[in-house]
C-alpha positions as CSV (number, residue, x, y, z in Angstrom):
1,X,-76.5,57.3,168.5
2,X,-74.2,54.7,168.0
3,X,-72.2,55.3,170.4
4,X,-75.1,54.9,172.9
5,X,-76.0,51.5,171.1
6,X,-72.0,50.9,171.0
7,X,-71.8,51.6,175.3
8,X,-75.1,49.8,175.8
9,X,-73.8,46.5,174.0
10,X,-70.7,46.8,176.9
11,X,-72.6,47.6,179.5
12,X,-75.0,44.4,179.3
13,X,-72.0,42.1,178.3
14,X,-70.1,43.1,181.6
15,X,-73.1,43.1,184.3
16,X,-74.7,40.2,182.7
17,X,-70.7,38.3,182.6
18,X,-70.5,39.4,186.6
19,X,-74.3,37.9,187.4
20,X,-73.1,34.9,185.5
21,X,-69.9,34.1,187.5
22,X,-71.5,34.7,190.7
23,X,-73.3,31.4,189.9
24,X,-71.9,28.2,191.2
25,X,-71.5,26.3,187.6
26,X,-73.3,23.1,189.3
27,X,-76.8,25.4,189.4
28,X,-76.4,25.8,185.3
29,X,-79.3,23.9,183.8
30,X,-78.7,21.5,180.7
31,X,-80.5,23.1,177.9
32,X,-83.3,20.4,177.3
33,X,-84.5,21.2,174.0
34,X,-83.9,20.9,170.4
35,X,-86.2,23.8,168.4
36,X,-86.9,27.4,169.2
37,X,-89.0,29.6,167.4
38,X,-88.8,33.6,167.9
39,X,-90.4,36.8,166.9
40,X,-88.4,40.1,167.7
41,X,-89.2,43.7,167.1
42,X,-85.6,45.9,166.1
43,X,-85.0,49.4,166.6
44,X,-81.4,50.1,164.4
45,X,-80.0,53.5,163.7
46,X,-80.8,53.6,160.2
47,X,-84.8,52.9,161.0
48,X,-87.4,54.0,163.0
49,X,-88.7,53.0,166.5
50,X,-89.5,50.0,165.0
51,X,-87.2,49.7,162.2
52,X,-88.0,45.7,161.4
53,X,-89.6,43.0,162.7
54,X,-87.8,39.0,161.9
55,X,-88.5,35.1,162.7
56,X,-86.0,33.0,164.0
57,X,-86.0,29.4,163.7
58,X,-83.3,27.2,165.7
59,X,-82.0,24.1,166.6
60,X,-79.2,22.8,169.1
61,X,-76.6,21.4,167.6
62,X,-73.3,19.7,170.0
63,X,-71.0,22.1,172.0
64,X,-73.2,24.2,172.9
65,X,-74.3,25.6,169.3
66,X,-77.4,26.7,167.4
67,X,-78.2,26.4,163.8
68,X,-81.1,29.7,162.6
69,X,-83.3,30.0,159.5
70,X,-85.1,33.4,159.3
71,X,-86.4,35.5,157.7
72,X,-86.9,39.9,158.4
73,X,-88.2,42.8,157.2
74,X,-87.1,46.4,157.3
75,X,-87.5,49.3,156.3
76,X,-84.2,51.5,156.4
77,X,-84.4,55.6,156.5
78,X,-81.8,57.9,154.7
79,X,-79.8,60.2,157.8
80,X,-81.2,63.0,156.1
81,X,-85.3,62.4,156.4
82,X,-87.1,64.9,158.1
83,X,-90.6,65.1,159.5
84,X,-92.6,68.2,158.4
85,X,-96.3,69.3,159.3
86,X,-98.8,70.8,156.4
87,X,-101.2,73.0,156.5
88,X,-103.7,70.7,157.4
89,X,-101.8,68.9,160.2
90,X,-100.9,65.9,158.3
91,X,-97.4,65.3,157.7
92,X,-95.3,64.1,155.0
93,X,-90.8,63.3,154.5
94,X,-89.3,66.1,153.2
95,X,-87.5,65.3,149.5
96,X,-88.1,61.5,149.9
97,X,-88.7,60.1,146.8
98,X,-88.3,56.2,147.7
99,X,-88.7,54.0,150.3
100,X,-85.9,51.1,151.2
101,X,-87.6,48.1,152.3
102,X,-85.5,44.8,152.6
103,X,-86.9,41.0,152.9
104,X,-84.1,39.0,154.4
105,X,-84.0,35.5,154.4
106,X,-81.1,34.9,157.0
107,X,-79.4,31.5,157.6
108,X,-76.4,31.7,161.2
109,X,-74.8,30.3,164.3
110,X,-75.0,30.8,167.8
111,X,-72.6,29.7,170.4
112,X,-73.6,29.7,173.9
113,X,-71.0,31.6,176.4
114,X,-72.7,31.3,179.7
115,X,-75.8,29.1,180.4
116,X,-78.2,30.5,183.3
117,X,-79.5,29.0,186.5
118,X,-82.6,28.2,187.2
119,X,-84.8,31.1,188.0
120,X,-82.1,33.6,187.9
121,X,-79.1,35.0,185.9
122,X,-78.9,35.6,181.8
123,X,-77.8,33.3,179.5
124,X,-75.4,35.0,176.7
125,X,-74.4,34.1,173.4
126,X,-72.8,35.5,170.3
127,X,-74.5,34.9,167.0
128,X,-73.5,35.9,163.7
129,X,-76.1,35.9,160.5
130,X,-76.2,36.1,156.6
131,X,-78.2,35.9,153.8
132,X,-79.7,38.0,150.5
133,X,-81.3,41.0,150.7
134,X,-84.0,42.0,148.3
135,X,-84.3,45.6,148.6
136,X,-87.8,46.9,147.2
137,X,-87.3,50.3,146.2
138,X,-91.0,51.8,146.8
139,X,-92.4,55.1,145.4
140,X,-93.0,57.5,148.0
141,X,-96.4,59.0,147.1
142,X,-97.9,62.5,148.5
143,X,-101.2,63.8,148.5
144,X,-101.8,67.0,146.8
145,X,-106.0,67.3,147.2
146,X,-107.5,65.2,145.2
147,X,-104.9,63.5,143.4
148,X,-101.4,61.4,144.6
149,X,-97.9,61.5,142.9
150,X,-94.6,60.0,143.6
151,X,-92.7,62.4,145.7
152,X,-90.4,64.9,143.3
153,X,-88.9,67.5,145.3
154,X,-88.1,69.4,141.9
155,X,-91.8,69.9,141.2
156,X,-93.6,69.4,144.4
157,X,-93.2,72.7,146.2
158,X,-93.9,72.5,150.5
159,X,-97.3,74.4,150.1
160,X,-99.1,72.2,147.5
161,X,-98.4,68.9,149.9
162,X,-101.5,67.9,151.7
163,X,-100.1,65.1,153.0
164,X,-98.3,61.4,152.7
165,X,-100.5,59.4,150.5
166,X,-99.9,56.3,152.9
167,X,-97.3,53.7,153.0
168,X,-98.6,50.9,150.5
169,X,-99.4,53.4,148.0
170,X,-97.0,52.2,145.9
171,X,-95.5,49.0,147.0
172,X,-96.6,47.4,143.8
173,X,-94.6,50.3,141.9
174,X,-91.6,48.9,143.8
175,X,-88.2,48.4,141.7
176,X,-86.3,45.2,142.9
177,X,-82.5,45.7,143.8
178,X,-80.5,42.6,145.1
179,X,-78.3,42.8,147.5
180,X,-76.6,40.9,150.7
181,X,-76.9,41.2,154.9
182,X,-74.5,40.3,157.7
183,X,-75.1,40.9,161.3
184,X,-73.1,40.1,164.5
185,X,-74.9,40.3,168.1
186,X,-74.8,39.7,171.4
187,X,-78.0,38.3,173.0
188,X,-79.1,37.8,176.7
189,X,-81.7,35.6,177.4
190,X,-83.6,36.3,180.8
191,X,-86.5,33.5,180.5
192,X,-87.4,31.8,183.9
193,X,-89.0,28.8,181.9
194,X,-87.4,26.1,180.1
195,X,-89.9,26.4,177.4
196,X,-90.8,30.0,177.0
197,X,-87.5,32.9,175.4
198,X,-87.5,36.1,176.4
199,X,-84.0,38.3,175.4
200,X,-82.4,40.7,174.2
201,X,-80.3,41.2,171.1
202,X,-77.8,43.6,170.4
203,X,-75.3,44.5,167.8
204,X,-74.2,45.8,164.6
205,X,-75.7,45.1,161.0
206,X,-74.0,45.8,157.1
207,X,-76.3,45.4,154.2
208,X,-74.9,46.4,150.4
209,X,-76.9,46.4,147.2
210,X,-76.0,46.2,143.7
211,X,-76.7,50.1,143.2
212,X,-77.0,52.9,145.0
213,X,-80.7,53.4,146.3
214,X,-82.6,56.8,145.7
215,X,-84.2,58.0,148.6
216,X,-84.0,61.3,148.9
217,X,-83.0,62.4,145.4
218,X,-81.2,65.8,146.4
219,X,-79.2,63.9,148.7
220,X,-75.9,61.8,148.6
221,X,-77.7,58.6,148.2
222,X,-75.5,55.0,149.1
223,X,-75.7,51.1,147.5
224,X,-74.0,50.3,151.5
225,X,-76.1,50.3,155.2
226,X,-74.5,50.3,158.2
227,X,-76.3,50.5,161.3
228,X,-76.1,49.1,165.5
229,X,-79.4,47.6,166.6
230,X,-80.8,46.2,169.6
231,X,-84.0,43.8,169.9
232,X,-86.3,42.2,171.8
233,X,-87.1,38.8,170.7
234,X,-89.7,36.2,172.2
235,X,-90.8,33.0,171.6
236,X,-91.0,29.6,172.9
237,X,-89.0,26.1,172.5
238,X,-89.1,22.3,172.6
């Protein structure tokens, strides 16, 4: 899998690199505005289809640079969770016992490579991002007919398991663990308004916490994510 996020990041780099050049660099339009404010959606290896969601906050700085304040949340899956149906067709996580969900206030830089033309082409930058992480480690409750319990798969055999009990059940259970994020992306902007983004983000992401986090109990459990991740992101500027 990230190898496919690894030859996607290339791929996008080099066609949107040839559409850029192909551009006389007179047609590039100044980039008249001074705040941006995006939402984006993430899909990493180490989450789910939609594995977080973030805010972005920018400004233009000189040379061609951004300033971001943001903030995202995620939720991050052990590489050992598996899906399983009960006898009553709901489902539950086989031997999860916690869930990993991160708040991420993130402060980085962006420098701007190519600038697009007017109606036409993709602008790409680089961007690079930091910040804490505060991990929530949240019980993972199951149903078992009548009554819910965090997840133990050293008591809780596959037949008694009704179900998942939902995913707030026990967020305000959660145990805090502090931590620290760092990302590096690529992104290609394909907007054909000066005030409206539309892109694409892509690259790779490291979070670490101050202990290792229990997910699945059975399981080689890790304090260190790693993960590549590609986003859409859209928003609108001024």
């Amino acid at each position: 899998m990230r190898l496919l996020y690894s030859s996607l990041v290339i791929t996008l780099l080099i066609c949107s690199t040839s559409m850029v050049s192909a551009q006389s660099s007179s047609a590039f339009q100044d980039e008249e505005y001074t705040v941006e404010n995006v939402f984006g959606v993430k899909n990493a290896t180490n989450g789910g289809l939609v594995s977080a969601i973030y805010f972005r906050h920018s400004r233009m700085l000189a040379n061609d640079n951004l300033m971001h304040l943001g903030i995202e949340l995620s939720n991050t899956k052990h590489p050992r969770e598996t899906r399983e149906t009960t006898f009553t067709g709901s489902n539950f996580i086989f031997g999860k016992s916690n869930y990993l969900i991160s708040i991420r206030p993130t402060y980085g830089r962006e420098k701007i490579f190519f600038k697009k033309a007017p109606q036409q082409g993709v602008r790409i930058s680089g961007m690079v991002a930091a910040g804490p992480s505060i991990g929530l480690e949240a019980p993972y409750y199951i149903d078992l007919g009548g009554r819910s319990e965090q997840y133990d798969p050293a008591r809780h055999g596959r037949n008694e398991i009704v179900g998942n009990a939902g995913p707030f059940r026990g967020l305000f259970e959660s145990q805090i663990v502090l931590g620290g994020f760092f990302k590096a992306s690529l992104t290609f902007e394909t907007n054909s308004t000066k005030n409206k983004v539309f892109g694409i983000e892509a690259g790779f992401q490291i979070e670490a916490f101050t202990r290792d986090i229990e997910i699945i109990p059975v399981a080689n459990n890790r304090s260190t994510y790693t993960a590549a991740f590609i986003a859409l992101y859209f928003g609108k500027r001024r």
